[in-house]
C-alpha positions in Angstrom: 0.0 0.0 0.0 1.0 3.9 -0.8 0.1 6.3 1.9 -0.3 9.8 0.4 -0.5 13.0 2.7 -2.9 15.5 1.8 -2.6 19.2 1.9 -4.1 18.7 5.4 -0.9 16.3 6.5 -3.7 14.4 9.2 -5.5 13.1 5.9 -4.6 10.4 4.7 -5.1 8.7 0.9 -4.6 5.2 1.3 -3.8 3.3 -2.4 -3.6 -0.2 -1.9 -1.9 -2.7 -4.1 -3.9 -4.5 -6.2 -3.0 -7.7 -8.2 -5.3 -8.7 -11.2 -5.6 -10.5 -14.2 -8.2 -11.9 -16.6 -9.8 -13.8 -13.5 -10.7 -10.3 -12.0 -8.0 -8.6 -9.1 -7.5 -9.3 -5.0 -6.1 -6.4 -3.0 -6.0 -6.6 1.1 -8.1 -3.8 2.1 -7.1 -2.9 5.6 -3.5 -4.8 7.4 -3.3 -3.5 10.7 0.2 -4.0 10.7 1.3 -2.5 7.6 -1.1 0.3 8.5 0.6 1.4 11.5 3.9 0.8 10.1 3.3 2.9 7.0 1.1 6.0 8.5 2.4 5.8 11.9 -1.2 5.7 13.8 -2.2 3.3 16.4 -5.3 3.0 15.4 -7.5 0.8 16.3 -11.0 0.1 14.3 -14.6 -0.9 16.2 -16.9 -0.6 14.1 -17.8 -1.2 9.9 -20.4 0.8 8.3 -22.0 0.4 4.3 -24.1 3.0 3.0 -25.4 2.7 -0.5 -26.8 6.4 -1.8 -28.5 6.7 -5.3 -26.5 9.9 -7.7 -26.8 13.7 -6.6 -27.0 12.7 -2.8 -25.0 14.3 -0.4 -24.6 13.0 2.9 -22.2 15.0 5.5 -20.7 17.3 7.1 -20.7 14.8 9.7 -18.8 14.4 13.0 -19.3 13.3 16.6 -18.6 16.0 19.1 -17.8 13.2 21.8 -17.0 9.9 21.3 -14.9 11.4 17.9 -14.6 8.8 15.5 -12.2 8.4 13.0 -12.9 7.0 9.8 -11.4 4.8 7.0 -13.3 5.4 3.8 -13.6 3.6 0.7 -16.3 3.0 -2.4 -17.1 -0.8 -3.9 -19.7 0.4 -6.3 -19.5 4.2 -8.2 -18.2 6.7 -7.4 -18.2 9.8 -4.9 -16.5 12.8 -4.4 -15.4 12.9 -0.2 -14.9 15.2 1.7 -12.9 16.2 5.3 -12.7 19.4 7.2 -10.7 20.1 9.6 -12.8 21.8 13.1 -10.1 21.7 15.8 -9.9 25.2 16.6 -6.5 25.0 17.7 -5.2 23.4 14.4 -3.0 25.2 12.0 -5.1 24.2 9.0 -8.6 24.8 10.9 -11.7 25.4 8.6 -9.9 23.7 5.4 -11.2 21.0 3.6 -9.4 18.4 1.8 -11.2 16.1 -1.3 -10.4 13.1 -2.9 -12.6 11.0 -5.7 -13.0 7.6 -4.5 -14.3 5.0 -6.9 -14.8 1.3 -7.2 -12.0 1.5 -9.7 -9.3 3.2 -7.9 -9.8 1.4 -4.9 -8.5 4.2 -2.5 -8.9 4.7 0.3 -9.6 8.0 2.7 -8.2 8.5 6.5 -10.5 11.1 7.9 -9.2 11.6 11.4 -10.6 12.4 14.6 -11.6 16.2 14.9 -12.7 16.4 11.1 -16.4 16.7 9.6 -16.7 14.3 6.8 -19.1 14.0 3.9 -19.7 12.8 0.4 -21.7 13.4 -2.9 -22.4 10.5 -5.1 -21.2 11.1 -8.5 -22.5 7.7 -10.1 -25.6 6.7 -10.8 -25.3 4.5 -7.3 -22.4 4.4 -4.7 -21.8 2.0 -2.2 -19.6 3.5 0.7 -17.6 1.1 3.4 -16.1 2.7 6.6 -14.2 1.6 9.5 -14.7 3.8 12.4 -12.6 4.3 15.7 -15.5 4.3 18.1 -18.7 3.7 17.9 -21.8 5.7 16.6 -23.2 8.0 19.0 -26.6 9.8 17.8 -26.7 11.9 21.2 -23.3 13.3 20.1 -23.8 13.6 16.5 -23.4 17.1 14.8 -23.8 18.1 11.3 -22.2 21.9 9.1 -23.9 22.9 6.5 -22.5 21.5 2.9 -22.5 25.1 1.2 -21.3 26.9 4.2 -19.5 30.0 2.3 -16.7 29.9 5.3 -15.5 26.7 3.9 -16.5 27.6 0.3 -16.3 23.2 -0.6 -16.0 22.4 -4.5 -18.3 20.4 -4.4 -18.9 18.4 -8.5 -22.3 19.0 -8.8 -24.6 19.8 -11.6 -27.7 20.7 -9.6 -28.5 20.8 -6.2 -28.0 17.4 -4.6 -30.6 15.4 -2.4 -30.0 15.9 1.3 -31.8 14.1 5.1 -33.6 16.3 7.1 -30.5 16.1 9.1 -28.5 17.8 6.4 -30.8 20.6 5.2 -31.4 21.7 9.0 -27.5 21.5 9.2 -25.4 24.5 10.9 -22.6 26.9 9.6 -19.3 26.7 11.1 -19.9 29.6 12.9 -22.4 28.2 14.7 -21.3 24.7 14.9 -19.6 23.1 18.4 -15.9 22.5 17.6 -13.1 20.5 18.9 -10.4 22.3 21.2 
């Protein structure tokens, strides 16, 4: 596996190696070893989630105030467009975002650390998502930013206005939002 830093060095794209041939391809999609020798973080995984979201939806800017989870992210079916912010206040890059197109192709994968807001749009006509998260999901502590917030001004690839929960559309600015130390 590659391990690529991002212009936010605590982001991580993960590009595994992948052996194929006319039988179809078999890559190891998470070593714990190998991942802590090559990105230098202990951490440790509890918890899987698969989300499968038809084209134009946008899920995120997701994060859990307490109980932060960190998240390994990658797509089986599609393609998306993900996103992390970074909203530790004390943090030399707070209020940037970092993307990254993850598809069933390219097989990468996304560290979105502790202390970020994550979220994706769904690029194909249907995306299935896979993440391994560092603790486990917390409703009580969940919080959600705005996608469009101007503060963070996101590039998001869309053609139209995307399809968004409840949860997103009621979503706060960053500004408003409760943010890690």
């Amino acid at each position: 596996m590659k391990v690529h830093r991002t212009a936010i060095p605590d982001v991580l794209i993960i590009e595994p190696a992948v052996f194929g041939d006319e039988r179809g391809f078999f890559f190891e999609s998470f070593n714990l070893r190998r991942w802590r020798e090559q990105t230098g973080l202990a951490t440790s995984f509890i918890q899987e989630n698969h989300s499968r979201s038809g084209k134009n939806v946008l899920r995120g800017l997701h994060y859990q105030i307490q109980q932060s989870q960190g998240k390994l992210v990658r797509v089986i079916a599609g393609e998306v467009f993900d996103v992390a912010v970074d909203i530790r206040k004390s943090s030399p890059t707070f209020g940037q975002w970092v993307g990254e197109y993850l598809t069933a192709d390219n097989k990468k994968q996304f560290w979105v650390p502790e202390g970020f807001a994550h979220g994706f749009v769904v690029l194909s006509e249907v995306a299935e998502f896979l993440y391994l998260t560092t603790d486990y999901y917390a409703p009580e502590h969940e919080r959600a930013i705005i996608w469009n917030d101007p503060d963070l001004n996101i590039d998001w690839p869309l053609e139209e206005e995307p399809l968004l929960s409840a949860k997103d559309r009621d979503a706060v600015s960053l500004q408003e939002a409760d943010l890690f130390p």
